[in-house]
N, C-alpha and C positions, 0 to 999 in steps of 0.2 A: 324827140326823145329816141333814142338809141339803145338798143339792148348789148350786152355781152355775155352770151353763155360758157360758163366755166367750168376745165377741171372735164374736159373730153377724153376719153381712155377707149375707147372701141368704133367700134368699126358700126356696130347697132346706134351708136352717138352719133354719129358724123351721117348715119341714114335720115335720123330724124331730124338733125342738126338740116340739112338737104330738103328735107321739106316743111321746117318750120324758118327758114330762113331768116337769123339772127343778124344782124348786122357787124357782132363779132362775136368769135369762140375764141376761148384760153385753152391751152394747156401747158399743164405743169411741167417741168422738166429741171433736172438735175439735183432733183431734193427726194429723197429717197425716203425721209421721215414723213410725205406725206401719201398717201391713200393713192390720189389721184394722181402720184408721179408717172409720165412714160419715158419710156429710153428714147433714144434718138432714130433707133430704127422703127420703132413703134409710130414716134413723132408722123416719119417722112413716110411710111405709108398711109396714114390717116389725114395726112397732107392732099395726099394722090387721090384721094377720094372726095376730098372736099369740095364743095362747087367754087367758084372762080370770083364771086359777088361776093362772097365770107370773109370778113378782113380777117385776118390769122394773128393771136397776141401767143408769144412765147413770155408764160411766167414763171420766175425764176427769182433766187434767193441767195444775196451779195456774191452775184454772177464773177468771173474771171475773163479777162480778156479771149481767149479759145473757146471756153462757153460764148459771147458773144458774137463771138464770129462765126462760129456754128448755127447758130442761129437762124443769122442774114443768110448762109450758104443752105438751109435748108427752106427759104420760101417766106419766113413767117414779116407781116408785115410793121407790127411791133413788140418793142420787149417792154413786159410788165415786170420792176426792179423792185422787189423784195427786200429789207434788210440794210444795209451797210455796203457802198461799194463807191472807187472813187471819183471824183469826179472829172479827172482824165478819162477813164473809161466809158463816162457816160456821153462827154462829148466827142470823144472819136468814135462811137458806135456808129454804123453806118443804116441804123435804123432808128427810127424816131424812142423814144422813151416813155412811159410812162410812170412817174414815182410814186410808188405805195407806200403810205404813210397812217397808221391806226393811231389810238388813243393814248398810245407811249411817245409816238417821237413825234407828234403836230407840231411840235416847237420848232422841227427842220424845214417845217414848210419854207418862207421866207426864203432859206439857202439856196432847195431846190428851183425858185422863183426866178433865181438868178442863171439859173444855166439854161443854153440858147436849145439845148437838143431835148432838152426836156416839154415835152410836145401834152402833157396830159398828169392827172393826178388822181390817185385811185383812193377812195378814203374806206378806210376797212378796221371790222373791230378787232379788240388787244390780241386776238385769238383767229389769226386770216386761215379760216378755211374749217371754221369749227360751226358754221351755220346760227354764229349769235349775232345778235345784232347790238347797238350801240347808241348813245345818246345825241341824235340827230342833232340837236339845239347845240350842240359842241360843234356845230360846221355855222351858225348864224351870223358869226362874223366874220368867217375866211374871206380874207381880199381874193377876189374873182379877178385873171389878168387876161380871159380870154381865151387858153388852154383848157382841152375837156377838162370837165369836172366829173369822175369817175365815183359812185356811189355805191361800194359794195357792205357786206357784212350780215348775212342772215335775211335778204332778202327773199321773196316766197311768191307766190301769186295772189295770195290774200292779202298782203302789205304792200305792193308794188306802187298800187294806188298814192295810201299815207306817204309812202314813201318820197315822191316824188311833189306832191300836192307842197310836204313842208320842206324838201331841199332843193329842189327843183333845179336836179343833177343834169348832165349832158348825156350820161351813158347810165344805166342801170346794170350790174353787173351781180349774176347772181350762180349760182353752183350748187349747194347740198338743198337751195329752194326748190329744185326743180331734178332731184335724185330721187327713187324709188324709195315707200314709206318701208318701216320697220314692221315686219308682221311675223308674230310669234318669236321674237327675239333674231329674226335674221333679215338681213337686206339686200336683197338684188341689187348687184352692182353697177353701175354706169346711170344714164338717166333717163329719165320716164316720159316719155314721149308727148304723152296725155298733161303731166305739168309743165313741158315746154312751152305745148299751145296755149295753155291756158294764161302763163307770163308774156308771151305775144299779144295776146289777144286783149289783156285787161290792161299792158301798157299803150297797145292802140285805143280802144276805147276809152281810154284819159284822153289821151291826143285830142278824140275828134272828140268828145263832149263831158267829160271829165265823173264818167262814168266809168265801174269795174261792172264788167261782164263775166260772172264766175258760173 
């Protein structure tokens, strides 16, 4: 079982990112509508920081050919495709792909099944990056072709367990589960070190005897 921590934007991210060692980190880029967007220069230095074992996912929303190609030129090892985008683009991308697909367009799975670069698939609720989660039992009968199975949408470290027990995804992939709580109506931004470990710790603890360690 493999982690992906999402939605990186500091440089205090990418410290703790460093010593809880994720097997991948996201970040957002070229959507401005979300929270967690960085620019490109932001990107490539929080690149520079990162340790070298960290697979790097660029995610991104019905990217453009120059977004993509930016991409590869700045390091990152996959792009996570958001939305609508063609599928000339996706197989000339000179990085592997990941398709994200939530509760509105599951009907494209199949499509995406069919293209060669399409290396993984991210299943997220109606609402990617709103910290909710989704009706699990709507993935029981996805045809499995042997491409990660990507499991994001409101995961947390208290559900990591459930989560994985009834989808028994490739990659756990989680964001606003492991950002700073809300206290007195305001939120420290970026993410909280202490819920990082704690989503390491209680997906290894499945691993090895199907136990959550909170």
């Amino acid at each position: 079982m493999k982690i992906k921590m999402c939605g990186i934007t500091t440089p205090a991210d990418v410290a703790a990112v460093n010593e809880v060692r994720p097997d991948y980190i996201g970040m957002v880029m070229y959507f401005p509508k979300s929270k967690r967007n960085v620019s490109v220069e932001t990107a490539r230095r929080l690149l520079e920081e990162l340790r070298k074992d960290v697979k790097k996912v660029a995610v991104v929303v019905s990217p453009d050919a120059e977004q993509i190609a930016e991409i590869g030129e700045l390091g990152f090892d996959v792009i996570q495709i958001h939305g609508q985008t063609s599928d000339e683009l996706i197989e000339s991308a000179h990085l592997p792909v990941w398709k994200a697909f939530n509760v509105k367009d599951m009907d494209m799975y199949p499509h995406y099944q069919s293209l060669s670069n399409v290396a993984g698939y991210v299943f997220d609720a109606g609402e990617p990056g709103s910290g909710k989660t989704f009706d699990w039992n709507s993935l029981t009968d996805i045809d499995r072709d042997g491409r990660l199975f990507v499991l994001a949408g409101g995961l947390t470290p208290d559900n990591v367990r459930r989560a994985i027990e009834q989808v028994h995804p490739d990659v756990v992939d989680v964001s606003s589960g492991i950002e700073y709580d809300v206290v007195g109506g305001v939120q420290k931004s970026g993410k909280d070190p202490e819920k990082m470990r704690r989503m390491k710790r209680n997906t290894a603890a499945w691993q090895i005897s199907g136990k959550s360690d909170n």
